[in-house]
C-alpha positions, -999 to +999 in steps of 0.1 A: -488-484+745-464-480+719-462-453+689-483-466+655-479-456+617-499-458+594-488-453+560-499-454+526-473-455+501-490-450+472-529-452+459-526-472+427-558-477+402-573-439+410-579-406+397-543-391+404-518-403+432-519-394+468-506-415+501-514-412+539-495-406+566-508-415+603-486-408+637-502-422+667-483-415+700-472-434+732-504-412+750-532-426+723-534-397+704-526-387+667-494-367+661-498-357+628-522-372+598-511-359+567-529-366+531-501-367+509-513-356+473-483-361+446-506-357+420-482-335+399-500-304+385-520-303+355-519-266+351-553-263+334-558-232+345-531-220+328-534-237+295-566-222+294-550-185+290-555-176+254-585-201+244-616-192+232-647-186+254-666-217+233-636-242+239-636-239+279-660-264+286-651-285+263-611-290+275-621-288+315-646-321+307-610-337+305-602-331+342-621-358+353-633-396+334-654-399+362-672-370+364-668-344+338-702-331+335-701-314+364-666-296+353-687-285+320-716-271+335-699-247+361-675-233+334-703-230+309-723-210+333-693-189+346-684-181+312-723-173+307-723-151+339-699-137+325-705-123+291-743-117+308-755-145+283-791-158+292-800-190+287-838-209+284-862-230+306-857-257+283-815-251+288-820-257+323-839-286+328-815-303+297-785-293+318-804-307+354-810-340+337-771-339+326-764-335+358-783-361+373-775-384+349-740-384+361-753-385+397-772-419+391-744-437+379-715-422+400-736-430+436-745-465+421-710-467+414-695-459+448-727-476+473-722-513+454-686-511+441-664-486+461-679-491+497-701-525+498-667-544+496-653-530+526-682-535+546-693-573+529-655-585+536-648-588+502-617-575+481-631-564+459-669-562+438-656-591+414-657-620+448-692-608+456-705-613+422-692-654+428-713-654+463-752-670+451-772-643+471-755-616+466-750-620+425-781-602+424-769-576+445-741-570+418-762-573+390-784-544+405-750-525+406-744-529+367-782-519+358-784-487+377-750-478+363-753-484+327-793-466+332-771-435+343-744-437+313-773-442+291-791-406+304-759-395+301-757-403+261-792-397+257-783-359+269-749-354+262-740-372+230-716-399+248-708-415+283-673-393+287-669-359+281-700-350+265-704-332+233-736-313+232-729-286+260-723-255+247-723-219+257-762-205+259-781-236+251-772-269+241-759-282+201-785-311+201-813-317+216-823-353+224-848-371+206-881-377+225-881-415+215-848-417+231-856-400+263-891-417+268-877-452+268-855-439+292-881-433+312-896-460+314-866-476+323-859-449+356-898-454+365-885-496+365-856-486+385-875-465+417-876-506+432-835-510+427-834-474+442-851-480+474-833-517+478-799-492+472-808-473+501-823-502+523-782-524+515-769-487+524-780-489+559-775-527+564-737-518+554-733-490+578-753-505+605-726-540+601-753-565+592-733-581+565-696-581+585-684-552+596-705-513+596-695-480+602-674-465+635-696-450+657-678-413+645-690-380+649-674-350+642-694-313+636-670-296+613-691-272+588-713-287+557-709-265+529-731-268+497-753-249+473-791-244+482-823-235+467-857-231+486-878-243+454-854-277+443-826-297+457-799-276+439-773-294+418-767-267+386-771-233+405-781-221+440-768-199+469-735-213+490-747-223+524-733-238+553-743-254+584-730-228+604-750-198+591-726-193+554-751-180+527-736-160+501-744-159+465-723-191+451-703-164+424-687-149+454-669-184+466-637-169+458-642-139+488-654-169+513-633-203+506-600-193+511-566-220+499-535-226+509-507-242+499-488-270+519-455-286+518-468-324+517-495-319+494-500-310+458-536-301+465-540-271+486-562-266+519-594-253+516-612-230+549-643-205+554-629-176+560-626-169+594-631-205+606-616-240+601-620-272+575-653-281+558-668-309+537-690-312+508-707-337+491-738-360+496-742-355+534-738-321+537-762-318+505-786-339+527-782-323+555-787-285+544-810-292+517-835-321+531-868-304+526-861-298+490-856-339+485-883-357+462-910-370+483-896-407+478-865-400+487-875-385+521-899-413+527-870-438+519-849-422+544-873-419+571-875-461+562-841-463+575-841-439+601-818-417+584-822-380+593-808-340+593-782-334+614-760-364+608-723-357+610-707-392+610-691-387+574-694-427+569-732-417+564-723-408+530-735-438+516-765-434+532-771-399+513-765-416+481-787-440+488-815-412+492-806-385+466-798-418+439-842-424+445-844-383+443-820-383+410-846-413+394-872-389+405-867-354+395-852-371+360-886-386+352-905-350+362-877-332+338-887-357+306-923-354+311-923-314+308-893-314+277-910-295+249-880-309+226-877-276+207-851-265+186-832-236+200-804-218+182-784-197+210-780-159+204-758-142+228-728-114+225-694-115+231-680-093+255-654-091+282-661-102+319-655-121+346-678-141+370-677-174+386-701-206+390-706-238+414-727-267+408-728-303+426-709-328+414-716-362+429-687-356+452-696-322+460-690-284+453-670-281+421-660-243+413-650-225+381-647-189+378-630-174+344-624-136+330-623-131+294-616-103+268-640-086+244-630-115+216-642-138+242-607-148+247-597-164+279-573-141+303-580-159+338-595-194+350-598-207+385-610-242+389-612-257+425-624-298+421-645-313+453-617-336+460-595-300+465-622-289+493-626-323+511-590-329+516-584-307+543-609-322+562-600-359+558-570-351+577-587-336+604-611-367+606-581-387+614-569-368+649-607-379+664-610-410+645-579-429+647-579-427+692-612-446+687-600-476+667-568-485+694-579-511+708-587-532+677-566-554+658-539-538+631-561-543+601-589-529+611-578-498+621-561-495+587-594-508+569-611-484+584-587-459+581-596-468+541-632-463+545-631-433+554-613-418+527-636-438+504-669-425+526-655-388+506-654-407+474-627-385+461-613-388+424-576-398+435-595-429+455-622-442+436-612-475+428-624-499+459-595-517+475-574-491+455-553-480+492-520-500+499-519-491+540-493-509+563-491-500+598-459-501+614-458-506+660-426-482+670-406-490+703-417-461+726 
């Protein structure tokens, strides 16, 4: 056979600006796969030096449009661990639902929007809307996503970059009329949930035109755990090969690299090799902690621990968006809605913090002075941690896909980025690919 390419020039209608870079050889297998991130830096970390403590989590909320919450609540609690500040029950659950908020509408987001295209044949959502029996499909999209922006005001003051986190509690709370309506509307939505995860596995199984490669590769999961809840704000880092350290100490553990092709660096465990976060590693390491529903919905559909085909991804979102609906509906029912003024002091430190953004482990550590007054930040996105391993994917994925026509091995080549859902790729059909046959 003769040599393949496949390229990606440029990424265009996405959170920052990365290409691909595939060589095939005469002998079937890859030669090189290279994610080529030309992102240029943003340097937050830097212009972080010299802010105060109180102003952190409100700037890093900027990194992402997509998913800022998650950005606000690890540098609030680093900054927290840091000055030794304590925070209430009532703090907690308010930062949870946050968090899940952003959950609902970011998996609704990717299942309907990002992936069903791909695997419906379409271009794009907007053609599937004009087919009659699947308008309802879309229209399912658009209801779960504006039920998740709409937790997300409810909680946090505004869809983007919300206003109300602050360090040791929270500036507003939200008003109980608010927040029971809400309800009402999640306890309406379990039925949308379970149809999410049921068009979830028709997708990956092909039943609508094409499904998933049959790929499985065992790299390490990585993700936070608790025994008590499905973590998403706080819990030990855990892999699945035997990694549990507290998730402060992911500094000592998660070691980067620079590389010449990529503005994002490589991310290892110590010791070992590549990793990936997100939804199916979540799912996989922390499957007994999963609302009851959500279990039951994924033992519907035959989905099960111990999956490492990363295309499975939209199955996990499928699941944890009917355990987001749930655990949001337990946290409103137990709010006591009371007033809480925080009362904490400044002092220096340093400490770091992980929680789970949609698309996986983001990290913030910080150190600051005895004015509270920034000296140090490290901030390490999902996307930064997944990267890595994309490109490892390719070497075992591309060899199976030979024998089938040019586009497909570039669409597929596209779906599996997208099965990471990362922020420099998260507009569907977004990936301009072109495969080129060399003479041998």
């Amino acid at each position: 056979m003769s040599e393949k390419r496949i390229t990606v020039d440029y990424l265009a209608r996405c959170e920052g600006e990365t290409g691909l870079d595939i060589v095939v050889g005469a002998d079937g297998k890859v030669k090189d796969a290279k994610v080529v991130v030309f992102e240029p830096p943003r340097f937050f970390e830097g212009f972080l030096v010299g802010r105060r403590y109180d102003e952190v989590n409100e700037i890093v909320s900027r990194i992402c449009g997509i998913c800022p919450t998650p950005h606000q609540l690890s540098a609030v609690q680093a900054i927290e661990r840091a000055m030794g500040v304590e925070i209430s029950e009532q703090t907690v659950d308010l930062r949870k639902l946050l968090a899940l908020s952003q959950w609902i509408q970011s998996h609704a987001l990717h299942v309907y929007m990002l992936a069903a295209p791909d695997y419906a044949g379409f271009g794009s959502v907007i053609p599937m809307a004009g087919v009659p029996e699947l308008l309802p499909v879309v229209g399912r999209a658009l209801k779960l996503k504006r039920l998740g922006n709409d937790l997300t005001v409810a909680v946090g003051g505004r869809e983007v970059h919300p206003l109300t986190v602050t360090v040791g509690g929270f500036t507003k709370i939200p008003e109980k009329a608010v927040l029971e309506g809400i309800k009402e509307r999640l306890i309406a939505a379990k039925e949308d949930a379970y149809e999410t995860v049921k068009l979830a596995k028709v997708l990956f199984d092909g039943g609508l035109k094409r499904g998933a490669p049959n790929f499985v590769r065992e790299c390490e999961h990585v993700a936070i755990n608790d025994p008590n809840q499905y973590a998403i704000n706080d819990g030990r880092l855990v892999s699945t090969m035997g990694l549990n350290v507290p998730n402060w100490e992911y500094p000592k553990v998660i070691i980067e690299k620079h590389v010449p092709h990529s503005n994002a660096k490589h991310a290892i465990i110590e010791g070992r090799d590549s990793f990936l976060v997100g939804p199916l590693a979540r799912f996989n390491l922390n499957f007994d902690q999963l609302s009851a529903d959500a279990k039951a919905a994924a033992k519907e559909i035959g989905f099960a621990p111990g999956n490492f085909n990363p295309y499975a991804n939209i199955m996990a979102r499928g699941v944890e968006l009917v355990h987001s609906i749930d655990e949001s509906i337990e946290i409103i029912n137990k709010l006591q809605y009371k007033h809480e003024v925080p009362s904490y002091e400044v002092k220096a430190g340093e400490s770091y913090a992980v929680t789970e953004a949609a698309r996986g482990i983001c990290c913030h550590g910080y150190r600051v002075d005895k004015y509270g007054i920034v000296e140090k930040g490290d901030i390490v996105a999902p996307t930064a941690r997944n990267v890595y391993n994309m490109e490892k994917d390719f070497y075992e994925l591309v060899p199976m896909l030979l024998n089938e026509p040019d586009d497909e091995i570039t669409l597929k080549c596209e779906m599996l980025i997208r099965s990471y859902d990362p922020c420099y790729s998260c507009a569907t059909h977004a990936i301009k690919v072109n495969l080129h046959r060399l003479s041998e």
